[in-house]
C-alpha positions in Angstrom: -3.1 -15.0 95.3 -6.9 -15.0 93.3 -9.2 -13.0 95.1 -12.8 -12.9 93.6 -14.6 -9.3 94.0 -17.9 -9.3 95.7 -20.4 -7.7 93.1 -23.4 -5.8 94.9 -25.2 -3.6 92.7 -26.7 -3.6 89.5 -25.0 -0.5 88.7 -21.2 -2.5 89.6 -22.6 -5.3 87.5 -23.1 -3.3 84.4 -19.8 -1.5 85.1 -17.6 -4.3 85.3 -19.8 -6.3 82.5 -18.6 -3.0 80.1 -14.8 -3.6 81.5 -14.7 -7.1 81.2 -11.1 -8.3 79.9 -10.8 -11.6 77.9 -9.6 -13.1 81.3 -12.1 -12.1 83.0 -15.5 -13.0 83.9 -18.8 -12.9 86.3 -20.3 -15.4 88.3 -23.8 -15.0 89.7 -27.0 -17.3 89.9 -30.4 -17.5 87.5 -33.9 -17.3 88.5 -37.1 -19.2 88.0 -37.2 -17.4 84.7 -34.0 -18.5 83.4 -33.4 -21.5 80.8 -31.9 -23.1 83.2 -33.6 -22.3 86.0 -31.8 -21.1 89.5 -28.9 -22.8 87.6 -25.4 -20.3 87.2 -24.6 -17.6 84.8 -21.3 -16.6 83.6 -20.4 -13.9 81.9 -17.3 -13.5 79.7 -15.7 -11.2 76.6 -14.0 -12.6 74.2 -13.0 -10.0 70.6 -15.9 -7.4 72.0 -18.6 -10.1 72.1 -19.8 -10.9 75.3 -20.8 -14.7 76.2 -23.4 -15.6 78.4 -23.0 -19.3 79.6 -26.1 -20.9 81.7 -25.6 -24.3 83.2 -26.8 -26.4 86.1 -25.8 -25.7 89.6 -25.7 -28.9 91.5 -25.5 -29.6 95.4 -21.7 -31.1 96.1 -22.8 -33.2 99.9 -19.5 -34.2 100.4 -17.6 -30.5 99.8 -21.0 -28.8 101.4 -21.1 -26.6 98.4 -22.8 -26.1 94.9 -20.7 -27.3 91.5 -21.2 -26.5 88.5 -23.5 -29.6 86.4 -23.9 -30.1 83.2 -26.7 -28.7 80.6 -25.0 -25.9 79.4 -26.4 -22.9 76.9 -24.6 -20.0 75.7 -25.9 -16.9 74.4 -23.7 -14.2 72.4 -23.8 -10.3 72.0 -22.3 -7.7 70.1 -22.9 -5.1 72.1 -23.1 -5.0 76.0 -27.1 -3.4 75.5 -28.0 -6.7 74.2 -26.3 -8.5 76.8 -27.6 -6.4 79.6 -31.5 -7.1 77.9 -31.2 -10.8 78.8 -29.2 -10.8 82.1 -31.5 -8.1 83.4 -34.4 -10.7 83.3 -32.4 -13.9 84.1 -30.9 -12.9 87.3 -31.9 -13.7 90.4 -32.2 -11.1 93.2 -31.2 -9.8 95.4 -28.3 -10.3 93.5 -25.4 -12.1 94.2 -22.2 -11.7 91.3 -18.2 -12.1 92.3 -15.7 -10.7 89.2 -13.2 -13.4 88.5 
């Protein structure tokens, strides 16, 4: 069975951002600041370069739950410094990630 992990500190963010396997990612939620603001983030790692994917996050009424919209944007690093740079001023606190 698929069990997300709860993500709680930066410090766990960064560590599992520098583990990330190619079929694996992050899940957590922009700010105000964010190109797409409040919208989601995911983070993924695909031959060492990490991928940073913003897109809308839009209220389901009928599941009770927010989906993913449209709008995307991605962003990609070679290194995980550079990545960190942009998530660090992007993300909304307090922080809320889940590893998938």
């Amino acid at each position: 069975m698929y069990v997300e992990k709860k993500i709680d500190t930066d410090e766990e963010l960064q560590r599992h951002m520098r583990a990330l396997d190619e079929d694996e990612g992050i899940r957590t939620f922009g700010n105000s600041q964010s190109p797409i603001p409040e919208g989601f983030i995911f983070i993924t790692k695909s031959n060492e370069r990490y991928c940073i994917n913003l897109c809308e996050r839009v209220w389901d009424a009928g599941a009770s739950q927010y989906k993913v919209g449209g709008n995307d944007t991605y962003f990609y690093f070679d290194s995980f410094e550079e990545a960190w740079k942009m998530i660090k001023t992007i993300i909304r606190l307090p922080m809320e990630a889940w590893l998938y």
